[in-house]
N, C-alpha and C positions, 0 to 999 in steps of 0.2 A: 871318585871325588872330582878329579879335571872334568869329567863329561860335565856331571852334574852342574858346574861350577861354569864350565862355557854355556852350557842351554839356560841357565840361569841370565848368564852377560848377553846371548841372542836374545832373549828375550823382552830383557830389562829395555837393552838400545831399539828394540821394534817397536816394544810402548812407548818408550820415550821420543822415537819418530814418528809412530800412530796418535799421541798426545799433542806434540807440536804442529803436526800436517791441522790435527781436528782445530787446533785452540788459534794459531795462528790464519786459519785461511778466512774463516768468519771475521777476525779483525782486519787482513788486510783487503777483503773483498770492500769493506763500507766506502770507502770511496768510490767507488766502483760504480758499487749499487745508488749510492747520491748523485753521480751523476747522471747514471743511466732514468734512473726514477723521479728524481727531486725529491726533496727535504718533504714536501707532503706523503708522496705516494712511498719514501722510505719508511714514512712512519707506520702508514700502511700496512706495508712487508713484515714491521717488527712486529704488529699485532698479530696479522695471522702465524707466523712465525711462529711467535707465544703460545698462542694457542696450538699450532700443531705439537710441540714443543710436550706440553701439558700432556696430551692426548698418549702420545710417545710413551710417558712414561705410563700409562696404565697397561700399554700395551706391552714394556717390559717389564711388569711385572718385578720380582724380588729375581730373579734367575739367575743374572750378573751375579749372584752370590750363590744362591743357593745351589742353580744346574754346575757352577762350577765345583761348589764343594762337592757335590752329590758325585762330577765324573773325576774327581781324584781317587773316589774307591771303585772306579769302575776300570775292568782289565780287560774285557772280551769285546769282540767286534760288535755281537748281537746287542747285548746290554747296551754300550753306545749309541747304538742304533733308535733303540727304544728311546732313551733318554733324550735325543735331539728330536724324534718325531712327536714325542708325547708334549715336549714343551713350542714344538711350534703350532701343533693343534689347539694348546691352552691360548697363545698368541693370537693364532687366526680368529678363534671366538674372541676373546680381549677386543680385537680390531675391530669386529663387527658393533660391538657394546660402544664403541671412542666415536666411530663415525655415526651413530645413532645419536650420541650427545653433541659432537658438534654441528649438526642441522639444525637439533631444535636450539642448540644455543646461541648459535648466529643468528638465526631465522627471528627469535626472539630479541635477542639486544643488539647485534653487529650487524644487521640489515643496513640502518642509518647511515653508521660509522664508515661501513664499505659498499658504497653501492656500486661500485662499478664493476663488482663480481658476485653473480648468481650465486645462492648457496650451493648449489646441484654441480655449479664448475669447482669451486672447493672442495665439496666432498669428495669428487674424483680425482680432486690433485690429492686429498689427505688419502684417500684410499691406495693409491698409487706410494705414496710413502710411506704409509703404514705397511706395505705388503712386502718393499722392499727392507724393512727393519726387519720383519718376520723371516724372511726368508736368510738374512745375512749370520744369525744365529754365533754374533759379537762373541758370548759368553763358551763357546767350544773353542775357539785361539785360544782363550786367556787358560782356559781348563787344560789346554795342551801344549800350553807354551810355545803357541808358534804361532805369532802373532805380525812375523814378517809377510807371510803373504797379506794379512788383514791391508797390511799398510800402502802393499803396492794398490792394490784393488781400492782402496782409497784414493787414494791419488790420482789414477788413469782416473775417478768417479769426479775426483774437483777439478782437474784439468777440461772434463769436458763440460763443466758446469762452465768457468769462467771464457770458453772458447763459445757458449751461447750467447752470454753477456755481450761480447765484441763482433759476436756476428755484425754486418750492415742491414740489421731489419730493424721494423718498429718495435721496440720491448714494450708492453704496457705491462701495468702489475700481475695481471694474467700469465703472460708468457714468461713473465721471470719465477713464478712459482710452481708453473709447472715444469719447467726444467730443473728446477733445485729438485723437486719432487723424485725426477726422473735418475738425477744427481744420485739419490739413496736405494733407488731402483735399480740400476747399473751394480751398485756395490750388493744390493742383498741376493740377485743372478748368479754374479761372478760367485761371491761364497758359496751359495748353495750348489755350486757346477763344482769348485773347486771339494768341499767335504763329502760329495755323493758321488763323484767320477773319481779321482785321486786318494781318497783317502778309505775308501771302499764300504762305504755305509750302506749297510743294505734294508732295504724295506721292511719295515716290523711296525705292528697294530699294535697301538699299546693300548693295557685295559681301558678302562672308563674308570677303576676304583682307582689303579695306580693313578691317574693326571689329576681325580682329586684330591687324591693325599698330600701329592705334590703342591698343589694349586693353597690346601689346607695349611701347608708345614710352613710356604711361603708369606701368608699372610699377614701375620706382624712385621716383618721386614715391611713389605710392600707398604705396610699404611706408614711404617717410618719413611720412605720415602716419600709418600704424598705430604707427611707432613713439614718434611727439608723443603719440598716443593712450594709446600704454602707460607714457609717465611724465605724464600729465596727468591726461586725463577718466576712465581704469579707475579712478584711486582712490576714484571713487565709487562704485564696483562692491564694492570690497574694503572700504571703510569700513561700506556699507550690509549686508555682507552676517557682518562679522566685530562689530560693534559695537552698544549698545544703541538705541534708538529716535530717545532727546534727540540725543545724540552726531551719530546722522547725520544729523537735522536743522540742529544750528549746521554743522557739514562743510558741507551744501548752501546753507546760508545766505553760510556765507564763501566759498565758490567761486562762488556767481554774485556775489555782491557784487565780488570781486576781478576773474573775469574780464568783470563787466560796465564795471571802471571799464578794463580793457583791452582791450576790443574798440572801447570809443571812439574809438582810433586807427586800429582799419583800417580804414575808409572811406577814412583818406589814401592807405593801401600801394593799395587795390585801384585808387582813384581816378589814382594815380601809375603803378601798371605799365605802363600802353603807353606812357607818356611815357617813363617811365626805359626801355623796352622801344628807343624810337627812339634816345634821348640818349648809350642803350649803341655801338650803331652807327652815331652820325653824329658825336657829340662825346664822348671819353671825358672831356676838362679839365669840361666845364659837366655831365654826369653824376656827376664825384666829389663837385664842391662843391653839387650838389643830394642827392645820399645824405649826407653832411655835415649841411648846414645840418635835414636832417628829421631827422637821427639826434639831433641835440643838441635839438630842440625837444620831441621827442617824448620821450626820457630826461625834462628838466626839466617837463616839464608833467606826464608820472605820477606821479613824485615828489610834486610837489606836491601833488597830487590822493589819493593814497595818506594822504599826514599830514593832507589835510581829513577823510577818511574817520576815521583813527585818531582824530581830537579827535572825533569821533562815534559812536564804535564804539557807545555802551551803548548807546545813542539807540535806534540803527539794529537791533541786536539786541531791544532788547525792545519796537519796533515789529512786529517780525518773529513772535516768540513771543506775544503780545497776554495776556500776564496768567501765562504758563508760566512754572513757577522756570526761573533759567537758574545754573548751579555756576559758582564762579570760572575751574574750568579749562576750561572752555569760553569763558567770557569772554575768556579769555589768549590762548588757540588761536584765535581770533575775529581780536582786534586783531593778530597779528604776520602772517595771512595773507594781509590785508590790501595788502602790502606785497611779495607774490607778482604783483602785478600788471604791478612795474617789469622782472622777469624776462620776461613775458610777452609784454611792450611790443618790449625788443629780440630777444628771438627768432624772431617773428612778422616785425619789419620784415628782419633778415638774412637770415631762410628768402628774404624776395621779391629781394632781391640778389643771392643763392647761386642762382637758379633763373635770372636773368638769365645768369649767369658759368654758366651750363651745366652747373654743378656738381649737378646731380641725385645722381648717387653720393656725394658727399661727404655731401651730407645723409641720405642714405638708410643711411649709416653709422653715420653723428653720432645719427640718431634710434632704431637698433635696439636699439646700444649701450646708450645712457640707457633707454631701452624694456625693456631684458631687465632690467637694474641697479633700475629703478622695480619691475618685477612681481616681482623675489624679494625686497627688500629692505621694501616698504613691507607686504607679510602679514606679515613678522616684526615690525617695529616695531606694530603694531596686535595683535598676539598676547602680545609680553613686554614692551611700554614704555609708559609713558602715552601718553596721546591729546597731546600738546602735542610728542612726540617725532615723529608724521608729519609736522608743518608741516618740522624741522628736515632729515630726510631728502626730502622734496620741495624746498627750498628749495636745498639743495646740488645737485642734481641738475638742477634749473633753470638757477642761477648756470654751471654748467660748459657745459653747453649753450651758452647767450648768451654767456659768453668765447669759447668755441672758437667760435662761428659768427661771433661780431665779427672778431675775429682775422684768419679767412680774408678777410671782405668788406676789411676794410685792406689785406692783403700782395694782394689781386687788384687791389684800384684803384690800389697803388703800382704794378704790373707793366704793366698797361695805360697809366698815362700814359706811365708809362717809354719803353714803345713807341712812343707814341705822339710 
């Protein structure tokens, strides 16, 4: 039980170092990058950004969940073996299919938008970050709980990102995204050197029927994520690509700010699933009242955390901007979005309950839904409403989400003790 109960506490404090390194260093690099870039060519950086971003997640696929439930019931060297070649083979294909869409999707609308970078130099910075995602194989840490090394190799990855920044060379937008590029490149080496030298993973051809069953099993997850995708992270796509320079600067300022103060929680979901994964099938009474007791801590502690941010809103903004006017309405749009966080916090922890409760399709509905309702609703509010009128259609669209997924995770855990 102590073993158990430290690899669990190492664990917990690696995610929660590997969550803050990730969540903190995008926010505090913006200054950085505005000054290095300017206010235009930042805005720039946030659209291809977006889009790489997009591409990313096709490329990870459902596996974050799946490969890791899949290697809690795996015990032998070989089997492991299989199960991390087979899913980076799925990856490498994925990667080829992401960089094929965004050629012809720049090529087609973002030509204009950015011409100061060739599609053909892009596809090589995206291919370069895609290959180092494939290669870093995120989801065997979390599967093995040992997510300390992830975090150093992280960190030497950002340390040498921001040591490009400050070099004394010319940056133009080119040179800074191929080093971020190279930034995830460094980290997906270092893991693949550290899981196939050190941890002794040896060579194995996995079938072609097993990667699709795998690829099969995965597939409703995956489109729930595209669909979190299409009322989330695309608005950075449509903001960047429909609005002026400042505009999608404060945009990008208030979404990592929001979702950095929201990703502070998941260390606990990720740290908790195999626990709640067992507690689901050995105890349903001591599984409700542990989704309980985290579901109320974690609501009250965003909360709070949300209104310390709002009593600092300006602070933090014109930290952010270092000397750039910043307009009231942007200031206003700043501090309510702020508070997009508490949204984020329970949708995030009921997605991981809803995946326990095998409800895959539920969510895979729950998320196309708001997915389809985000992509036509939010280009019109950026086309005929002010800029303070996206917070109010993101926010509802949020809100209903987290009702209807609270909902379900209650009437499953009344039906199960019921049972029980």
């Amino acid at each position: 039980m102590l073993v158990k109960y430290k690899t669990f506490s190492l664990n917990l404090t690696s995610l929660y170092g590997l969550q803050l390194l990730l969540t903190l260093f995008p926010v505090l690099i913006i200054p950085l990058l505005i000054r290095t870039l300017g206010v235009n060519e930042y805005a720039s950086y946030v659209l291809v950004a977006a889009l790489f971003s997009m591409l990313e997640i096709v490329v990870a696929y459902s596996f974050r969940t799946t490969a890791t439930r899949e290697a809690s019931n795996v015990s032998d060297d070989e089997g492991m073996s299989e199960l991390i070649i087979s899913v980076m083979c799925i990856r490498l294909c994925l990667s080829l299919l992401a960089i094929v869409i965004f050629c012809i999707l720049f090529q087609i609308v973002y030509t204009s938008k950015i011409p100061q970078i060739s599609s053909l130099s892009l596809a090589i910075i995206l291919t370069l970050r895609l290959l180092g995602f494939v290669l870093s194989n995120e989801w065997y840490f979390q599967a093995m709980q040992n997510t300390s090394v992830l975090l150093f190799i992280t960190l030497f990855s950002r340390l040498f990102f921001v040591f490009t920044l400050i070099l004394p060379t010319e940056k133009t937008l080119e040179y800074v995204l191929f080093c971020n590029s190279v930034m995830y490149f460094l980290v997906g080496v270092s893991a693949f050197v550290y899981i196939f030298l050190y941890r002794k993973i040896i060579i194995v051809v996995p079938e072609t029927r097993t990667m699709m069953t795998r690829f099969r099993d995965g597939a409703d997850l995956f489109i729930s994520s595209l669909g979190v995708y299409f009322y989330t992270n695309i608005n950075t796509v449509f903001v960047s690509s429909l609005l002026p320079p400042q505009f999608v600067a404060v945009y990008s300022v208030a979404e990592k700010v929001y979702r950095g103060a929201a990703s502070l929680f998941s260390p606990i979901n990720r740290a908790l699933y195999p626990i709640l994964l067992k507690l689901h099938s050995s105890n349903k009474y001591k599984f409700s009242r542990l989704f309980a007791i985290v579901y109320l801590f974690q609501m009250v502690s965003v909360i709070l955390l949300s209104i310390i941010l709002h009593y600092f809103d300006r602070t933090i903004l014109k930290y952010f901007f270092h000397g750039n006017a910043i307009t009231d309405e942007a200031m206003v749009f700043f501090s309510h979005f702020l508070y997009l966080s508490v949204l984020f916090v329970v949708s995030a922890y009921t997605t991981y309950i809803l995946v326990i409760f095998s409800l895959d399709k539920v969510i895979k509905r729950i998320t196309i839904t708001f997915g389809i309702i985000n992509v036509v609703l939010i280009p019109l509010v950026l086309t005929y409403l002010s800029f303070i009128y996206v917070f109010w259609a993101i926010f509802m669209i949020m809100l209903l989400v987290a009702l209807i997924q609270t909902s379900l995770c209650v009437s499953g855990l009344d039906r199960r003790v019921e049972c029980k």
